[in-house]
N, CA, C and O atoms as a DFTB+ gen file, in Angstrom:
756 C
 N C O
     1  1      55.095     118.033      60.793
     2  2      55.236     116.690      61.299
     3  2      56.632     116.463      61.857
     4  3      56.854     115.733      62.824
     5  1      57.828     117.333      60.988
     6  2      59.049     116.919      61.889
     7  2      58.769     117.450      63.139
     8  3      58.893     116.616      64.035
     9  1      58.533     118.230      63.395
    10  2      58.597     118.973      64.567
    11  2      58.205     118.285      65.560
    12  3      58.957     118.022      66.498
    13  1      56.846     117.857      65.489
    14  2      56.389     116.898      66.300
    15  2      57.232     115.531      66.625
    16  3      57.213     115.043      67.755
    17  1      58.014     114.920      65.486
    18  2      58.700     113.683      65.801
    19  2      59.331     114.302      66.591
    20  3      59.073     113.889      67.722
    21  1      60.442     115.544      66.595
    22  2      61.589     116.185      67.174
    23  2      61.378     116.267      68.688
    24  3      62.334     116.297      69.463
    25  1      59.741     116.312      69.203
    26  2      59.499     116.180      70.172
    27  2      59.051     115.023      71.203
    28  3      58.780     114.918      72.399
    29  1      59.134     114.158      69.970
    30  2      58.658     112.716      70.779
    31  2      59.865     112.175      70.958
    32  3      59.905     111.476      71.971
    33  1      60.776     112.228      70.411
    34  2      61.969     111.896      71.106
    35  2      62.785     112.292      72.288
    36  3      63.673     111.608      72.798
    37  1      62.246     113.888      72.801
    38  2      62.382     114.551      73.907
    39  2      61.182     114.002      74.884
    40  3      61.295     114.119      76.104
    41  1      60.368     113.576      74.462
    42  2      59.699     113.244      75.502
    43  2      59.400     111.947      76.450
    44  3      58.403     111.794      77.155
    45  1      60.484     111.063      76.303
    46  2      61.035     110.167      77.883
    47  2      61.902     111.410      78.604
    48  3      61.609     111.931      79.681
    49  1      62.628     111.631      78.059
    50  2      63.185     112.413      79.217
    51  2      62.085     113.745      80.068
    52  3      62.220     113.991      81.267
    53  1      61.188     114.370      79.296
    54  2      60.561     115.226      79.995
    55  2      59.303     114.503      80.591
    56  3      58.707     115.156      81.448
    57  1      58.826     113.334      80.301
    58  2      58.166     112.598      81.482
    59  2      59.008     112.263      82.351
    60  3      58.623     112.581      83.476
    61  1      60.137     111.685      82.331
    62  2      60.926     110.936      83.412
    63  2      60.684     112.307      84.390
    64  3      60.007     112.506      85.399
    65  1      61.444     113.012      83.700
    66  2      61.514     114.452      84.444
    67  2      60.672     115.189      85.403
    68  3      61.092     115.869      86.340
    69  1      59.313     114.967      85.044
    70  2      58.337     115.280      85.759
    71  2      57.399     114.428      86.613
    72  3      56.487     114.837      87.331
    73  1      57.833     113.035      86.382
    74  2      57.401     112.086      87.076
    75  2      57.824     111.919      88.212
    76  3      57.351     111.770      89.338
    77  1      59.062     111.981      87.614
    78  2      60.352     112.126      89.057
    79  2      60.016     113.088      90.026
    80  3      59.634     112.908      91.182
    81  1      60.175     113.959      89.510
    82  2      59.999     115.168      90.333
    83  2      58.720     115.456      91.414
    84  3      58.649     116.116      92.451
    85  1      57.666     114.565      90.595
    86  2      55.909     115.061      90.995
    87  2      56.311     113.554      92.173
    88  3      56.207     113.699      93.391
    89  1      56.598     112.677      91.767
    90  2      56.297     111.357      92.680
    91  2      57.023     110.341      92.712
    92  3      56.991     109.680      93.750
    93  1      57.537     110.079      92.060
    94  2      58.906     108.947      92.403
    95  2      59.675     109.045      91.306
    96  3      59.312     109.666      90.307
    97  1      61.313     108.156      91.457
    98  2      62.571     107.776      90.441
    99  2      61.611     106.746      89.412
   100  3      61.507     106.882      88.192
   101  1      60.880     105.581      90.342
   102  2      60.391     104.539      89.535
   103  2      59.333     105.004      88.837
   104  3      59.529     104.606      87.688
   105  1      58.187     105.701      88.871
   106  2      57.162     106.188      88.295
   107  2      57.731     106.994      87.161
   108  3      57.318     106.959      86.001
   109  1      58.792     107.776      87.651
   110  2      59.621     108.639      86.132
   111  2      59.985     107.494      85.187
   112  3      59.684     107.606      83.998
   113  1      60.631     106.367      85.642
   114  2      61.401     105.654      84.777
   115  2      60.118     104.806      83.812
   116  3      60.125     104.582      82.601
   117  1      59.218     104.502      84.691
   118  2      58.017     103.355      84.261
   119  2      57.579     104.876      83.165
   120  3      57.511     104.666      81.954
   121  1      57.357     106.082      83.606
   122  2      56.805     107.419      82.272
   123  2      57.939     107.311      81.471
   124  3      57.399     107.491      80.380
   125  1      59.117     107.147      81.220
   126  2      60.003     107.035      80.168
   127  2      59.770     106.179      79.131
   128  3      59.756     106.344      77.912
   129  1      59.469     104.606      80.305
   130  2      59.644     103.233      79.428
   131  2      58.214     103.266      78.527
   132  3      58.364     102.661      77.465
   133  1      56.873     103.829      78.707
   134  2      55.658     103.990      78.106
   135  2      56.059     104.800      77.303
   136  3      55.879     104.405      76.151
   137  1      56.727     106.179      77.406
   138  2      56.639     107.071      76.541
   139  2      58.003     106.603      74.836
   140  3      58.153     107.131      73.734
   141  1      58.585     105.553      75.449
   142  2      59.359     105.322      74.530
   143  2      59.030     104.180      73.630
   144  3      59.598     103.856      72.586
   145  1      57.915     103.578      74.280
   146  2      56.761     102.122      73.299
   147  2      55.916     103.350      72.534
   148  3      55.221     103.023      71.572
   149  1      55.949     104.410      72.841
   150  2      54.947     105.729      72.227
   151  2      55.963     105.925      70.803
   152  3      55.609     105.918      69.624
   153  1      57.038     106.062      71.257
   154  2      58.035     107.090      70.071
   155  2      58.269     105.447      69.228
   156  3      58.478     105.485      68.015
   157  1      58.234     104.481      69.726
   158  2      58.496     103.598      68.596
   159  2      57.578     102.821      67.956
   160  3      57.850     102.016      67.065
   161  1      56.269     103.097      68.485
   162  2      55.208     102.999      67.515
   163  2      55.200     104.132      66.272
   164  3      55.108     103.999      65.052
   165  1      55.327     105.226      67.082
   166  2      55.056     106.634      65.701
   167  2      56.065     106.342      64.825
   168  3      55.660     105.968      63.724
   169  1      57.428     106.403      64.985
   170  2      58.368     105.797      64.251
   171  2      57.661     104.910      63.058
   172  3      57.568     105.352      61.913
   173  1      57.309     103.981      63.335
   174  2      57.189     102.907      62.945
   175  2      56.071     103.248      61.936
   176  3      56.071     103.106      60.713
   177  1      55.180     103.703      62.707
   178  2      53.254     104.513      61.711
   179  2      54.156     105.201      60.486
   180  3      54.256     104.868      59.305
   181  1      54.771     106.290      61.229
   182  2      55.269     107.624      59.807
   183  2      55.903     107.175      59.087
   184  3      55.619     107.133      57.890
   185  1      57.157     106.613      59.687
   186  2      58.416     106.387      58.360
   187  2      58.222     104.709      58.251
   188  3      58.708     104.147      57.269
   189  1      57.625     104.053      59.103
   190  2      57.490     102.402      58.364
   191  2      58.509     101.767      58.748
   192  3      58.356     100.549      58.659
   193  1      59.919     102.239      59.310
   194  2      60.694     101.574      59.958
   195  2      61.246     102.380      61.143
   196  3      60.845     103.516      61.396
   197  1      62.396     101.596      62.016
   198  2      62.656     102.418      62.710
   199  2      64.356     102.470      62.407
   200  3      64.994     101.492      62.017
   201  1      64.976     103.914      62.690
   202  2      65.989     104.269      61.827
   203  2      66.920     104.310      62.908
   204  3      66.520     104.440      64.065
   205  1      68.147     104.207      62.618
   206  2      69.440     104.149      63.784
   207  2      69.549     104.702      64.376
   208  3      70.019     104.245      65.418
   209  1      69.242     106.217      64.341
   210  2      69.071     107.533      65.363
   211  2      68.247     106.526      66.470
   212  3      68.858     106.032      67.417
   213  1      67.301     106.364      66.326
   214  2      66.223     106.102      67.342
   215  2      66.053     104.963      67.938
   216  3      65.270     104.645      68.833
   217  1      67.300     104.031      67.053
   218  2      67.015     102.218      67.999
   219  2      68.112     102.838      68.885
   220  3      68.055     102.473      70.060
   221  1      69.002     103.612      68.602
   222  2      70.473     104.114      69.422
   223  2      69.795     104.764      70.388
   224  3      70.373     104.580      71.459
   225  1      68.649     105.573      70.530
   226  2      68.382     106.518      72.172
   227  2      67.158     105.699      72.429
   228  3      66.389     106.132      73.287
   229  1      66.893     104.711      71.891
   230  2      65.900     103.569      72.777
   231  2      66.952     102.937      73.758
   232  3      66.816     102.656      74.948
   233  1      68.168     102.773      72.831
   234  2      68.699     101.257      73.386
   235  2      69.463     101.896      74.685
   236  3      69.620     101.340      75.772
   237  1      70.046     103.651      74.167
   238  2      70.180     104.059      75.887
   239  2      69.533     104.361      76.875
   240  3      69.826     104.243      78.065
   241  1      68.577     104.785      76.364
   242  2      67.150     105.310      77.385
   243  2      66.652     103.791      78.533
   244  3      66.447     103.727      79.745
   245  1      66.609     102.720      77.393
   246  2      66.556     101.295      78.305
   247  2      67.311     101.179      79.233
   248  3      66.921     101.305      80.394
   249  1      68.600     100.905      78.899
   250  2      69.564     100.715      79.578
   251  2      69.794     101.350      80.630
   252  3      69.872     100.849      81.752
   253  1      69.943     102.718      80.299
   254  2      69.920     103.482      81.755
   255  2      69.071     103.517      82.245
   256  3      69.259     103.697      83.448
   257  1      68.123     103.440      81.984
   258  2      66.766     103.165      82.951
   259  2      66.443     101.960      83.703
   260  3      65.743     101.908      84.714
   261  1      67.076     100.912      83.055
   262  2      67.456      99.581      83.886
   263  2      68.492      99.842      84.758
   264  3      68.288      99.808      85.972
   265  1      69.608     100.104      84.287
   266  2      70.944     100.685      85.772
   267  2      70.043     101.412      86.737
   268  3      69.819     101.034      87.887
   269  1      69.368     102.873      85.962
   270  2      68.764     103.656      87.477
   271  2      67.845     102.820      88.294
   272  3      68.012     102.772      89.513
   273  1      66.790     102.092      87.657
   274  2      65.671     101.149      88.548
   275  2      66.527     100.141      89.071
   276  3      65.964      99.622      90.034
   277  1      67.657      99.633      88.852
   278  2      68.699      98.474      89.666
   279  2      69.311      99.157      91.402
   280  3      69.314      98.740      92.560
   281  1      69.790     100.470      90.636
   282  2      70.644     100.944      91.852
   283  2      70.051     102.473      92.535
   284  3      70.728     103.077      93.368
   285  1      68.924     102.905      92.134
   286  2      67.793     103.590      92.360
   287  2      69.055     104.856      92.326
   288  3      69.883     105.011      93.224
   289  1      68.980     105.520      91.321
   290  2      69.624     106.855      91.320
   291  2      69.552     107.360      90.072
   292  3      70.176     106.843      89.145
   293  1      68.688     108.553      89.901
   294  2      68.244     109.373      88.899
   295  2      69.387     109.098      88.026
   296  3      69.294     108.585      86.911
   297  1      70.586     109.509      88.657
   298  2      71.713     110.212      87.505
   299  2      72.080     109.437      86.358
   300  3      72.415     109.980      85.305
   301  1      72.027     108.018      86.529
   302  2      72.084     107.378      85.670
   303  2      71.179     107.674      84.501
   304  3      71.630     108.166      83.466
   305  1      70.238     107.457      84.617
   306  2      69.147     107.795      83.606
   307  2      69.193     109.151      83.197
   308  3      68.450     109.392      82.246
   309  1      69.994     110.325      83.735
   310  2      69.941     111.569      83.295
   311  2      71.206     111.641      82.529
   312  3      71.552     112.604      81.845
   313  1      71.932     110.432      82.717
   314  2      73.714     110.803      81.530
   315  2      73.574     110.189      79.972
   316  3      74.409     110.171      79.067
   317  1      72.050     109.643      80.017
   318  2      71.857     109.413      78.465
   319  2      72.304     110.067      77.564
   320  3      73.193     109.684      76.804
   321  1      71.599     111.425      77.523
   322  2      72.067     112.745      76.502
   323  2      73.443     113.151      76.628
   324  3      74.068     113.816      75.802
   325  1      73.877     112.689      77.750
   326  2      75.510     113.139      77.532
   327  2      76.580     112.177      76.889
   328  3      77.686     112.529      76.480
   329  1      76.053     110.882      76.871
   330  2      76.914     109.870      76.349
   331  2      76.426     110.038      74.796
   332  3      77.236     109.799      73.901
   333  1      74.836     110.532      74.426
   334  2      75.070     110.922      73.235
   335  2      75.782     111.725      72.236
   336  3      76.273     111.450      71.141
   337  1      75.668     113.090      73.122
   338  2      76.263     113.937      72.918
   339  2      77.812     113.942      72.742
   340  3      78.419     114.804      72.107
   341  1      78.234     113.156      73.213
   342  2      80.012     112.507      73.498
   343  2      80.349     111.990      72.268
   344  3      81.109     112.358      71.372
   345  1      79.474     110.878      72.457
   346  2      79.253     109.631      70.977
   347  2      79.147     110.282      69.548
   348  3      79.598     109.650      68.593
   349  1      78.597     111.463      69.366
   350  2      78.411     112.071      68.384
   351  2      78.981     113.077      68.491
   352  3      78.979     113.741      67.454
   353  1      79.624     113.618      69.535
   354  2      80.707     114.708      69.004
   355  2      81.905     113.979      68.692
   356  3      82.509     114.381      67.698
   357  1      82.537     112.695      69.505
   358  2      83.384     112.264      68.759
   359  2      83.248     111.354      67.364
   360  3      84.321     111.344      66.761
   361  1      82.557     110.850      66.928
   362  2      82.055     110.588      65.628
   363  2      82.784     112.098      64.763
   364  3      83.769     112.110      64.024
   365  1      81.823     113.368      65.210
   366  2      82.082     114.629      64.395
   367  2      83.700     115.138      64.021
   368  3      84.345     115.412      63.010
   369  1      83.865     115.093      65.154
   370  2      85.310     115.267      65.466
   371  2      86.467     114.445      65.050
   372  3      87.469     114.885      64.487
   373  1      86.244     113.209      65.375
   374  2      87.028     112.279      64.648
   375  2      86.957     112.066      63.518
   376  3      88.068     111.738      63.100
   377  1      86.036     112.076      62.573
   378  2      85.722     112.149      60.836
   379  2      86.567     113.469      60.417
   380  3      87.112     113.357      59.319
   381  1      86.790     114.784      61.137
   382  2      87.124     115.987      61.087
   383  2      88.574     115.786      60.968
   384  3      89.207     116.045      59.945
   385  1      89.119     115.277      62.143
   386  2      90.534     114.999      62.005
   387  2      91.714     113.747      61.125
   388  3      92.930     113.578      61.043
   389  1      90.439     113.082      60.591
   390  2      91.122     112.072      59.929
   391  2      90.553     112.609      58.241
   392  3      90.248     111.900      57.282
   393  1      90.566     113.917      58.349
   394  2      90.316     114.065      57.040
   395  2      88.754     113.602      56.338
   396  3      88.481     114.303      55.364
   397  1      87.988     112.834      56.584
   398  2      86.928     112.514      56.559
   399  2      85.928     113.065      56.816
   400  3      85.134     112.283      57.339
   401  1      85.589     113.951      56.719
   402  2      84.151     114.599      57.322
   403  2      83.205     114.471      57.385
   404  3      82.548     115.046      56.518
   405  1      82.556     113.768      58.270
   406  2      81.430     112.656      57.731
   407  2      80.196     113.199      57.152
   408  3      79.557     112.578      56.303
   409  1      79.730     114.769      57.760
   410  2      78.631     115.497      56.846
   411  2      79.013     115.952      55.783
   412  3      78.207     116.212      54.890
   413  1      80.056     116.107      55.677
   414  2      80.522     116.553      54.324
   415  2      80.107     115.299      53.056
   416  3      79.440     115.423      52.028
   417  1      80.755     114.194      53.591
   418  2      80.694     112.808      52.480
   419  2      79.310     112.589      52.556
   420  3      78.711     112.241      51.538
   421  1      78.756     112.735      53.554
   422  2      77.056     112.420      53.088
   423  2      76.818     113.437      52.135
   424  3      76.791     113.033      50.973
   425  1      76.674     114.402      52.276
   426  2      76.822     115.369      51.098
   427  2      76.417     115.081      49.549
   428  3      75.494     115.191      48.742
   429  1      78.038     114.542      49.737
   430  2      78.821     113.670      48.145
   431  2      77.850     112.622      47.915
   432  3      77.321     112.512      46.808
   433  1      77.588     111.880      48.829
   434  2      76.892     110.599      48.438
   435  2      75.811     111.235      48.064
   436  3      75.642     111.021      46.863
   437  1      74.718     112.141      48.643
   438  2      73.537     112.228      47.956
   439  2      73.028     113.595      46.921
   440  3      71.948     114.128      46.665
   441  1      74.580     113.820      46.477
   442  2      74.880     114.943      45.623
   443  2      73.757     115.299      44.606
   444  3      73.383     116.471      44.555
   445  1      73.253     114.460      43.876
   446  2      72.704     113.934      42.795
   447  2      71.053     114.322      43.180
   448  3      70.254     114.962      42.496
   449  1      70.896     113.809      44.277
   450  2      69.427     114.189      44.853
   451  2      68.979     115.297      45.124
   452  3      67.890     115.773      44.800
   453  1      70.434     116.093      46.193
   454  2      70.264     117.426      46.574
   455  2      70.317     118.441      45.944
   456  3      69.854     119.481      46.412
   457  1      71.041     118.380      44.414
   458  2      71.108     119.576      43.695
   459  2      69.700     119.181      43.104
   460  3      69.075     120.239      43.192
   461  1      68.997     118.401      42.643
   462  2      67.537     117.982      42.411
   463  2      66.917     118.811      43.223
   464  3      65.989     119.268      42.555
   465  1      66.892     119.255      44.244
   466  2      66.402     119.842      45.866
   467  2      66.425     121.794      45.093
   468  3      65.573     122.559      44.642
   469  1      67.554     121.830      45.273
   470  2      68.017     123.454      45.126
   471  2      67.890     124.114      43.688
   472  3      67.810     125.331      43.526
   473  1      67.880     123.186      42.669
   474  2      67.592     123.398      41.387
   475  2      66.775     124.203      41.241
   476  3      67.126     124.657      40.152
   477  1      65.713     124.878      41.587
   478  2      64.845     126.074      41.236
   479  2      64.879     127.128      42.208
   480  3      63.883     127.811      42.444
   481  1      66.095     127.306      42.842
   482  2      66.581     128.012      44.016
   483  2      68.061     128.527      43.299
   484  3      69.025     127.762      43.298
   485  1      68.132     129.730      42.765
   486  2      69.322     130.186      41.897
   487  2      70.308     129.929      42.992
   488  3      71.177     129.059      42.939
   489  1      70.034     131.061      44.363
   490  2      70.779     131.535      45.129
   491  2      71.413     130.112      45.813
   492  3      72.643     130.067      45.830
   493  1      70.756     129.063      46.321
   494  2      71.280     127.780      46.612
   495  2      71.527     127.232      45.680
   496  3      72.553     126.660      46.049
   497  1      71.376     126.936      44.683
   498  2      72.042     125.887      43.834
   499  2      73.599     126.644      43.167
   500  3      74.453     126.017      42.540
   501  1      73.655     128.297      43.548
   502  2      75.269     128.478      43.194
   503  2      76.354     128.017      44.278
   504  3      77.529     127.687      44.119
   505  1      75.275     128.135      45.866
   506  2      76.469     127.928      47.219
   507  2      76.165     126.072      47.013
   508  3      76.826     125.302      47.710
   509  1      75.219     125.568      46.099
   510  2      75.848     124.383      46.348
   511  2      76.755     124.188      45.114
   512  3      77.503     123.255      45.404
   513  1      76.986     124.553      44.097
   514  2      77.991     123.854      43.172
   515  2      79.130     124.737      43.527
   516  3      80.256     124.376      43.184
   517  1      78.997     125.690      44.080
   518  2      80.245     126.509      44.720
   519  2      81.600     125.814      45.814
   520  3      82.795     126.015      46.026
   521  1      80.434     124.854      46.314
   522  2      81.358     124.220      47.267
   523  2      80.845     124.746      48.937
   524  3      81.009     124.070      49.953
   525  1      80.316     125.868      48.882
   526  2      80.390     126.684      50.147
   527  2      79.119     125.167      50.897
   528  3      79.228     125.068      52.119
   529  1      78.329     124.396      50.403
   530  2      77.847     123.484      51.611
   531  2      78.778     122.809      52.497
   532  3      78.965     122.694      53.708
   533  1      79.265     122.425      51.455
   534  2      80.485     121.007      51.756
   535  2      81.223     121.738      52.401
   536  3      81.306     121.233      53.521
   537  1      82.263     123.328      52.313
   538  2      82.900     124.036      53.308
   539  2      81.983     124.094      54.817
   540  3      82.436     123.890      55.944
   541  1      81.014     124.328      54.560
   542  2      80.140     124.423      55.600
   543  2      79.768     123.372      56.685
   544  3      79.617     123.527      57.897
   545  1      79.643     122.042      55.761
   546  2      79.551     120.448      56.823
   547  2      80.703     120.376      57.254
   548  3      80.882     120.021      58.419
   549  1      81.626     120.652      56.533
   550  2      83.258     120.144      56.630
   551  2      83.314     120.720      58.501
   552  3      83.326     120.120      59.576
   553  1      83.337     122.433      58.008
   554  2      83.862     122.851      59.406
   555  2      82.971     122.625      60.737
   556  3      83.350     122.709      61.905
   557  1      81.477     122.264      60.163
   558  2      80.546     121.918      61.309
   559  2      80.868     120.607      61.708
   560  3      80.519     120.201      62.816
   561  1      81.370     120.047      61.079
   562  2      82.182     118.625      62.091
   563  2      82.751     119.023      63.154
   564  3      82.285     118.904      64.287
   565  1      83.988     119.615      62.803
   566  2      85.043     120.350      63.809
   567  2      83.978     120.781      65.143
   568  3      83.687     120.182      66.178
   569  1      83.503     122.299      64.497
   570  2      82.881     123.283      65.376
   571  2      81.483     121.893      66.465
   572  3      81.411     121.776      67.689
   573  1      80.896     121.357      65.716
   574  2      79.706     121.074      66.461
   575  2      80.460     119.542      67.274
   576  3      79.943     119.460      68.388
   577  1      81.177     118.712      67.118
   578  2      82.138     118.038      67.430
   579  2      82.766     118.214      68.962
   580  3      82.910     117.484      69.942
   581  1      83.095     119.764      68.570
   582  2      83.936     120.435      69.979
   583  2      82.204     121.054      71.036
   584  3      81.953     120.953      72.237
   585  1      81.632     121.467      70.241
   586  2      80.492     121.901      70.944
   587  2      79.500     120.991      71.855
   588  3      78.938     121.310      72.903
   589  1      79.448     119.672      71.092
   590  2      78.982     118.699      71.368
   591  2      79.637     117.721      72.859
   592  3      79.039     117.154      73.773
   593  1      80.832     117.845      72.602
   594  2      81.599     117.423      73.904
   595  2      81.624     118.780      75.113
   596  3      82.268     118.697      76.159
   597  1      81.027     119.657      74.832
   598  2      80.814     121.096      76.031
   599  2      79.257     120.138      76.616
   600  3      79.039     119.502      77.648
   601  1      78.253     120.484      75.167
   602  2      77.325     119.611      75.850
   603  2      77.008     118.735      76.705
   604  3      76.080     118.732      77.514
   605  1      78.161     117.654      76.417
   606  2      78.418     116.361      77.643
   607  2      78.512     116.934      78.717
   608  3      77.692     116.540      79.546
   609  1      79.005     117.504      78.959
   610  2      79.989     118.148      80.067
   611  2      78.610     118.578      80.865
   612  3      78.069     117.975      81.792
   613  1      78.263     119.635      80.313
   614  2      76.896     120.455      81.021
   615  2      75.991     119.443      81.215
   616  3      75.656     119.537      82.395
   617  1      75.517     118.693      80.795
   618  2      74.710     117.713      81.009
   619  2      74.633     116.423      82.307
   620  3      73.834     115.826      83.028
   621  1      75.553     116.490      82.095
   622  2      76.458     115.242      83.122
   623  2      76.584     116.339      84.341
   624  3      76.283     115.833      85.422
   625  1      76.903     117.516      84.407
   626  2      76.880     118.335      85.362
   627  2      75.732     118.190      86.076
   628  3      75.526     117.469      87.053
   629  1      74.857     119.083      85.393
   630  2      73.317     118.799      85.730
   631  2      72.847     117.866      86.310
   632  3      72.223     117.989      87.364
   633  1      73.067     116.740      85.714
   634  2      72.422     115.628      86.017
   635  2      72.840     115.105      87.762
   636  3      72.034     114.685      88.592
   637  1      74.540     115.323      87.971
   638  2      75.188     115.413      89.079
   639  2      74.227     116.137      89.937
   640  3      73.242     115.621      90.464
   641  1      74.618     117.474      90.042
   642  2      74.677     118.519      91.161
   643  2      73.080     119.168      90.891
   644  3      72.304     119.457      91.801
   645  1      72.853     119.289      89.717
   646  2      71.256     120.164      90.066
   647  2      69.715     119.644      89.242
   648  3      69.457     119.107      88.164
   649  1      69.100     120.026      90.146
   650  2      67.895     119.221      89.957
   651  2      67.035     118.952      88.257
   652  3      67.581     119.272      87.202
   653  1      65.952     118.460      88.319
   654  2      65.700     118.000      86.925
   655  2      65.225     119.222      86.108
   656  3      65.314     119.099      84.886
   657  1      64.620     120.648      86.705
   658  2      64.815     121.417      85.653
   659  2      65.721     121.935      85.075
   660  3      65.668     122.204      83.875
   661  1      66.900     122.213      85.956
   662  2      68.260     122.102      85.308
   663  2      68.515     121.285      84.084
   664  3      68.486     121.682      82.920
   665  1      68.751     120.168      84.493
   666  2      68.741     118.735      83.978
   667  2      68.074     119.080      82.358
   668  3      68.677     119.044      81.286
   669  1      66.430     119.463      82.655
   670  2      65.832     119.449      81.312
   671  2      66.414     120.624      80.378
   672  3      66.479     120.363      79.176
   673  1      66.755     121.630      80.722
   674  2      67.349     123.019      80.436
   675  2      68.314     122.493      79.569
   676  3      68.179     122.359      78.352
   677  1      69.673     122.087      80.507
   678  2      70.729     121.897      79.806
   679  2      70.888     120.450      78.741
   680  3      71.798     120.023      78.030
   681  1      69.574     120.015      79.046
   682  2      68.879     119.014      77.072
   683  2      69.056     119.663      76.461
   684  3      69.880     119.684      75.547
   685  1      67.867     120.850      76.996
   686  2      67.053     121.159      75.608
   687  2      68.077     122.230      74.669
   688  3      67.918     122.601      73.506
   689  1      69.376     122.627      75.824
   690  2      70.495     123.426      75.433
   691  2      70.917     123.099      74.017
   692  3      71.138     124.014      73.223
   693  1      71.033     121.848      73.677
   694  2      71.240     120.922      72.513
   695  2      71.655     121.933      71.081
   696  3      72.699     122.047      70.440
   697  1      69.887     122.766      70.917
   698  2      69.501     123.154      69.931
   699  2      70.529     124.534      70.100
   700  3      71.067     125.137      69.171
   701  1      70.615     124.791      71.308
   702  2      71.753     126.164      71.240
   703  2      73.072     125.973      70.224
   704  3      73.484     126.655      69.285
   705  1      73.706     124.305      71.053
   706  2      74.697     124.399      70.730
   707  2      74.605     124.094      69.171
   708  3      75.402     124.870      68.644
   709  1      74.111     123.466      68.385
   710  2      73.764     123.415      67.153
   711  2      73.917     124.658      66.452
   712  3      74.858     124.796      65.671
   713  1      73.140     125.516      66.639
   714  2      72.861     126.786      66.273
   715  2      74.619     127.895      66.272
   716  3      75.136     128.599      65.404
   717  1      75.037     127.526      67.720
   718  2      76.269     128.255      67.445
   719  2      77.231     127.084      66.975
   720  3      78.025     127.763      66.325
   721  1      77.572     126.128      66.896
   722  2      78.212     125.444      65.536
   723  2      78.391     126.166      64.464
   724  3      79.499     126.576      64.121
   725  1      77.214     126.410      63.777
   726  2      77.058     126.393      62.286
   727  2      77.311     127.727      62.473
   728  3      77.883     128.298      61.545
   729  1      77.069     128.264      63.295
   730  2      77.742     129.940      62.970
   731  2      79.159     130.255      62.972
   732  3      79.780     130.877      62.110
   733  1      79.613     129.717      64.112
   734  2      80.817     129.695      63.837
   735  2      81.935     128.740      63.237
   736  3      83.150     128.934      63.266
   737  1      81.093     127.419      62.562
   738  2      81.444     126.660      61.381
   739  2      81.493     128.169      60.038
   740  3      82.508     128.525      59.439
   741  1      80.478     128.615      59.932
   742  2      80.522     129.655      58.902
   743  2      81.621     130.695      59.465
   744  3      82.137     130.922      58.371
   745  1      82.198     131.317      60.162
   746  2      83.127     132.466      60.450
   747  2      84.494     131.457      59.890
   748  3      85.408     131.940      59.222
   749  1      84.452     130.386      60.187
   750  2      85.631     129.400      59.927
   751  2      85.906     129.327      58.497
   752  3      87.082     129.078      58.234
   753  1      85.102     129.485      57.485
   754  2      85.592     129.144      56.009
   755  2      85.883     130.379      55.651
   756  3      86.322     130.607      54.524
């Protein structure tokens, strides 16, 4: 079932994407604005509310989709993911440098629950009382922080200079940069 949510949230942008592409800016944007009354019904069915992640890429997905249907130009509506990506690498980054690490303190806060989690898991429940998680969120602030602002970058590129499979590519890049974060969050401790 996550998986599936993981994809309904990708999917205004890969209707816009193909709407656009097959037949108009406005027909993409009108497949965004349906597909995003879609993701906030399911929201709403599965988990019963809808959670800050998701009122936050409604409330940009709207927005830019109102700027692009105002001044008729894709790009707007394609710098969503990069202002996220910005927004949340500096969040990462800035918790990182002020000493704060914000995955780390979530951590702490739900300490109590998560060793509940790993408790019949020898091998995890030593890297969690070891410390090595919390080393691990700590430096994935930093690492995914800095990675996350590359993201912007490529994205906003895309969205500029090359067309929407580009565009969708360097989205779905996302999960790359995630992936090398945490790896080289781990070479870091």
């Amino acid at each position: 079932m996550q998986l599936s949510l993981l994809l309904v949230g990708l999917a205004p942008l890969i209707i816009f994407a193909v709407l656009d592409s097959l037949f108009s800016l406005k027909a993409g944007l009108l497949g965004a604005i349906v597909a995003i009354a879609f993701e906030i019904g399911l929201s709403l069915y599965f988990l019963g509310t809808l959670d800050y992640l998701t009122l936050f890429n409604v409330g940009l997905i709207l927005l830019f989709t109102g700027i692009s249907w105002k001044f008729n130009k894709p790009e707007y509506f394609k710098l969503q993911p990069s202002i996220m990506s910005a927004v949340f690498g500096a969040i990462l980054l800035g918790s990182y440098l002020i000493e704060h690490p914000i995955l780390s303190e979530m951590l702490m806060k739900y300490k109590d629950q998560l060793q509940k989690l790993v408790e019949d898991n020898p091998a995890q429940a030593e890297m969690f009382a070891s410390g090595f998680f919390y080393d691990l969120l700590t430096e994935t602030c930093f690492t995914l922080g800095i990675l996350l602002f590359a993201h912007a970058a490529l994205t906003a590129y895309t969205a500029y200079r090359k067309g929407n499979f580009a565009w969708l590519m360097a989205r779905f890049s996302w999960y790359a940069f995630m992936f090398a974060a945490m790896i080289w969050a781990r070479f870091r401790i």
